[in-house]
C-alpha positions as CSV (number, residue, x, y, z in Angstrom):
1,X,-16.5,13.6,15.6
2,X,-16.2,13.7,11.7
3,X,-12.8,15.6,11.3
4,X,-11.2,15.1,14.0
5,X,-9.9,11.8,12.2
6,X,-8.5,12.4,8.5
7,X,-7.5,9.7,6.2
8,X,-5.2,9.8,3.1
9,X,-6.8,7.2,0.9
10,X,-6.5,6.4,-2.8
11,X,-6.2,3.1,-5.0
12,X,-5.5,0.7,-1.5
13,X,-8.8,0.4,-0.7
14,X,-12.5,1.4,-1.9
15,X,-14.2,4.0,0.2
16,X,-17.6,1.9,0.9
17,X,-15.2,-0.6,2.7
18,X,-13.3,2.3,4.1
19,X,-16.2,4.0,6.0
20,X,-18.1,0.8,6.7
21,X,-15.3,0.3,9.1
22,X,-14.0,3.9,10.4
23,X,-16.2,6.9,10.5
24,X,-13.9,9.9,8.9
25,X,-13.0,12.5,6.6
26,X,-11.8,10.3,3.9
27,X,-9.3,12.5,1.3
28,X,-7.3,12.1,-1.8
29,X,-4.1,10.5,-2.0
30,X,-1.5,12.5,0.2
31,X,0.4,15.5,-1.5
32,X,3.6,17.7,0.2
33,X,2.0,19.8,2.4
34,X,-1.2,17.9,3.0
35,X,-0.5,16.5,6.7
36,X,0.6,19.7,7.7
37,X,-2.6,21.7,6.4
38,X,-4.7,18.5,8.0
39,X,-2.9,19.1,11.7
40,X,-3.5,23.0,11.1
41,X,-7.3,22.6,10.4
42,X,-7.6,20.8,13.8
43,X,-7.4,16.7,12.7
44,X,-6.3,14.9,16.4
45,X,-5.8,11.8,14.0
46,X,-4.0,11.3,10.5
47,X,-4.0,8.2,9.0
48,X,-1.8,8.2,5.7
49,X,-2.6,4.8,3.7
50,X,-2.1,6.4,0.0
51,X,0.2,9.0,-1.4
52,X,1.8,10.6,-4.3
53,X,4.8,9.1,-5.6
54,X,5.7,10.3,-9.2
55,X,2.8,12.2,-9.9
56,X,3.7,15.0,-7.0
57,X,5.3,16.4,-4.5
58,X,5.9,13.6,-1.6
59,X,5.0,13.4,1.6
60,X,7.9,15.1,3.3
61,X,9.1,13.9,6.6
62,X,9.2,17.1,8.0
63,X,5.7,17.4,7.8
64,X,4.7,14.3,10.0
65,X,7.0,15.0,12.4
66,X,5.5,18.9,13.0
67,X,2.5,17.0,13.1
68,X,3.9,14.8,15.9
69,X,5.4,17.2,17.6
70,X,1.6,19.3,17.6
71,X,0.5,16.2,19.3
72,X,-1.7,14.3,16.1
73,X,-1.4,10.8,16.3
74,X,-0.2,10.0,12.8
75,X,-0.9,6.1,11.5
76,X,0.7,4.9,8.6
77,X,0.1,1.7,6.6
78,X,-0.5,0.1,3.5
79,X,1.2,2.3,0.8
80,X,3.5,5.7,1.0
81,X,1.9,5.5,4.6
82,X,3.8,2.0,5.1
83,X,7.0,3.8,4.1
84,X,6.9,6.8,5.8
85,X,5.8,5.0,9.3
86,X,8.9,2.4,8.8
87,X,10.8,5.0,8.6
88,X,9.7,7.4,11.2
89,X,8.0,4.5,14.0
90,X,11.5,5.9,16.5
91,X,9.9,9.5,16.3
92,X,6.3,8.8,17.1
93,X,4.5,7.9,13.6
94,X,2.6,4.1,14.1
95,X,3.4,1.7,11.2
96,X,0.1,-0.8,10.8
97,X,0.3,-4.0,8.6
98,X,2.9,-6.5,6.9
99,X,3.8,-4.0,4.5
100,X,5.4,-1.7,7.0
101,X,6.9,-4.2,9.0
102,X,8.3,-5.7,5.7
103,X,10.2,-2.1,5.0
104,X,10.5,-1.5,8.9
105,X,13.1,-5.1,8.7
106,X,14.3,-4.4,5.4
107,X,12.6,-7.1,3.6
108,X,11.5,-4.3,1.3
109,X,13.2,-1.3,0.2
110,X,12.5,0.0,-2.9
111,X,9.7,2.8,-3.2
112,X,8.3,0.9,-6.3
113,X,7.1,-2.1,-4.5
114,X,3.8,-0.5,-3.6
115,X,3.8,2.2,-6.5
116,X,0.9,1.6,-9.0
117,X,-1.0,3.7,-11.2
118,X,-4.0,5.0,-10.4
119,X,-6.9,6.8,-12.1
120,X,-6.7,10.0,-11.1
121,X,-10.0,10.4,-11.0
122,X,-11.4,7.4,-9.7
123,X,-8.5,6.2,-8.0
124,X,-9.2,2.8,-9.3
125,X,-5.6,0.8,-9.7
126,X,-4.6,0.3,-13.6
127,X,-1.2,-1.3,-12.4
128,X,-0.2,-4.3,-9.8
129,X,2.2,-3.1,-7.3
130,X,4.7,-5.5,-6.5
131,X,3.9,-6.1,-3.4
132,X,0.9,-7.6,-4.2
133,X,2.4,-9.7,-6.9
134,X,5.2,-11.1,-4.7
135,X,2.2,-12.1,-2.2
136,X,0.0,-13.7,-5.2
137,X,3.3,-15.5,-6.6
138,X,4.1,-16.6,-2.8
139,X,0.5,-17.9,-2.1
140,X,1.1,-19.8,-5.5
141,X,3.9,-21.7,-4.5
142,X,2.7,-22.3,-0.9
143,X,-0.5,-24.1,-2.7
144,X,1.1,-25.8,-5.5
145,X,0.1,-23.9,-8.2
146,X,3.8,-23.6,-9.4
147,X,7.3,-24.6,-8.5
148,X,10.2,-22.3,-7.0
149,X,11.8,-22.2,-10.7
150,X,8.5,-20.4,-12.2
151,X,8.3,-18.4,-8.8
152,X,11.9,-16.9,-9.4
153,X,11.4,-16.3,-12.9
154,X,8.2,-14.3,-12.4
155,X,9.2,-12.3,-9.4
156,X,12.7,-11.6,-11.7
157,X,10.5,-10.4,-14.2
158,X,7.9,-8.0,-12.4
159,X,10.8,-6.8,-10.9
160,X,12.2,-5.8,-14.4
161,X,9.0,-4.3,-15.5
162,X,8.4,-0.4,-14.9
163,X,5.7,0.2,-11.7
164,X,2.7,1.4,-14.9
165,X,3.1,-1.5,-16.7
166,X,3.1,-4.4,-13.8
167,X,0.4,-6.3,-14.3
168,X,-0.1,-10.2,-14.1
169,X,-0.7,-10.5,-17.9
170,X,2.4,-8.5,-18.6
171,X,4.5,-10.3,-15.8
172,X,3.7,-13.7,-17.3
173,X,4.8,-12.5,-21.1
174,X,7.6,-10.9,-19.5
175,X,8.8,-14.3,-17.8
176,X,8.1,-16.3,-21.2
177,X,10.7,-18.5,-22.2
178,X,12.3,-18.5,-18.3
179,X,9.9,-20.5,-17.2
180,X,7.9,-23.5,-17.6
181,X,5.0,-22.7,-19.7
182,X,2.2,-24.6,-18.2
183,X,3.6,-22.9,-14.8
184,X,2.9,-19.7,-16.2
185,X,-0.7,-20.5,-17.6
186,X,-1.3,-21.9,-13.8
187,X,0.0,-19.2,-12.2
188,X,-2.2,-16.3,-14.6
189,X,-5.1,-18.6,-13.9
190,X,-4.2,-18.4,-10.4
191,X,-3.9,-14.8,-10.4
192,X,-7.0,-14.3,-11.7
193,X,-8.8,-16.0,-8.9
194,X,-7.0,-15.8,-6.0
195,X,-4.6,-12.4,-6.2
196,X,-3.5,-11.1,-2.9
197,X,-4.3,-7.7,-2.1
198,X,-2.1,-6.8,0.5
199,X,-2.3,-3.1,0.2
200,X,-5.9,-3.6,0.8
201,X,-5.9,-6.0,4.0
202,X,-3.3,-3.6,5.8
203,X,-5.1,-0.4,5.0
204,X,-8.2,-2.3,6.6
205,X,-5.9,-3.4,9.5
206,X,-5.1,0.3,9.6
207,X,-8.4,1.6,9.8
208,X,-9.4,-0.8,12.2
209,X,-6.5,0.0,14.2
210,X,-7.6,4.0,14.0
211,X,-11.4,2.8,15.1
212,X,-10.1,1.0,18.0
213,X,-7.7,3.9,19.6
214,X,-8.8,5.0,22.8
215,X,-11.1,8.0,22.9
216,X,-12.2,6.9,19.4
217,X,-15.7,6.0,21.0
């Protein structure tokens, strides 16, 4: 039935973990153009976790809805998938995980909060997204690990940094001086052990959701 299901998938999740959960043709991040050819060369399901932002062509709208309208069940979750599914969900497309329900109620907006960079090779992450670090900087709070002064400050200044260079080192230098500094020691320290990876869990949930549609067995 290989196929049959096509996933986008880049930096959001490795493909070992990928394929120990859904049985599919896994391809690069999503280009214009690449949802279209996928529904022309037969695919009954799409699921779009990773795309191009910068580096490309987008995704275009157009293109998941003529794949909507050919009947493919398009998923979306996790990264450009999140945003395309919270804003196509009224025509058909079906938005998995917090992230797209985070854009689908406007608690997000921006594109940059799951941008990264990316290897382009490898597609191993060199960059944060923000969406992670507000999670990580959340989860600190919510255990302690800093107060709601530091927790401002750093979320102020990952905000401020461009999508490349977000990373927790550079968020911390960035926030120096704004914040307590032992705050900011606890938080890297934090970070290092116990970042959320929320791109990650929802393009699992994603998969998962794909695995478990009827007919998929």
């Amino acid at each position: 039935m290989t196929h049959e299901v096509v996933v986008f998938l880049g930096p959001s999740c490795d493909l070992a973990a990928a394929r120990a959960i859904l049985d599919a043709e896994y391809r690069p991040p999503a280009k214009r153009g690449d949802i279209l050819e996928a529904a022309r060369a037969g695919a009954r399901i799409i699921g779009l976790i990773d795309g191009v932002f910068f580096q490309d062509c987008a995704v275009a709208h157009r293109e998941v809805l003529a794949a909507l309208r050919a009947g493919v069940r398009v998923v979306g979750a996790s990264s450009m998938g999140a945003l395309r599914a919270a804003e196509l969900d009224s025509l058909g497309m079906e938005g998995v995980g917090e992230i797209y329900r985070a854009y689908r109620e406007g608690r997000l907006v921006a594109d940059d909060e799951v941008a990264l960079l990316f290897d382009p090779e490898t597609f191993v992450p060199l960059s944060e997204p923000l969406v992670n670090i507000r999670a990580t900087i959340q989860r600190a709070l919510e255990c302690g690990v800093i107060g709601a002064d530091a927790a401002g400050s750093l979320l102020e200044a990952a905000r401020a940094l461009y999508f490349p260079e977000r990373t927790y080192d550079a968020v911390v230098e960035a926030a120096e001086g704004k914040a307590d500094p032992d705050d900011l020691a606890r938080f890297l320290a934090f970070a290092d052990e116990h970042a959320v990876d929320r791109k990650r869990e929802d393009a699992l949930l994603a998969l998962e959701y794909i695995r478990d549609l009827p007919g998929m067995h």
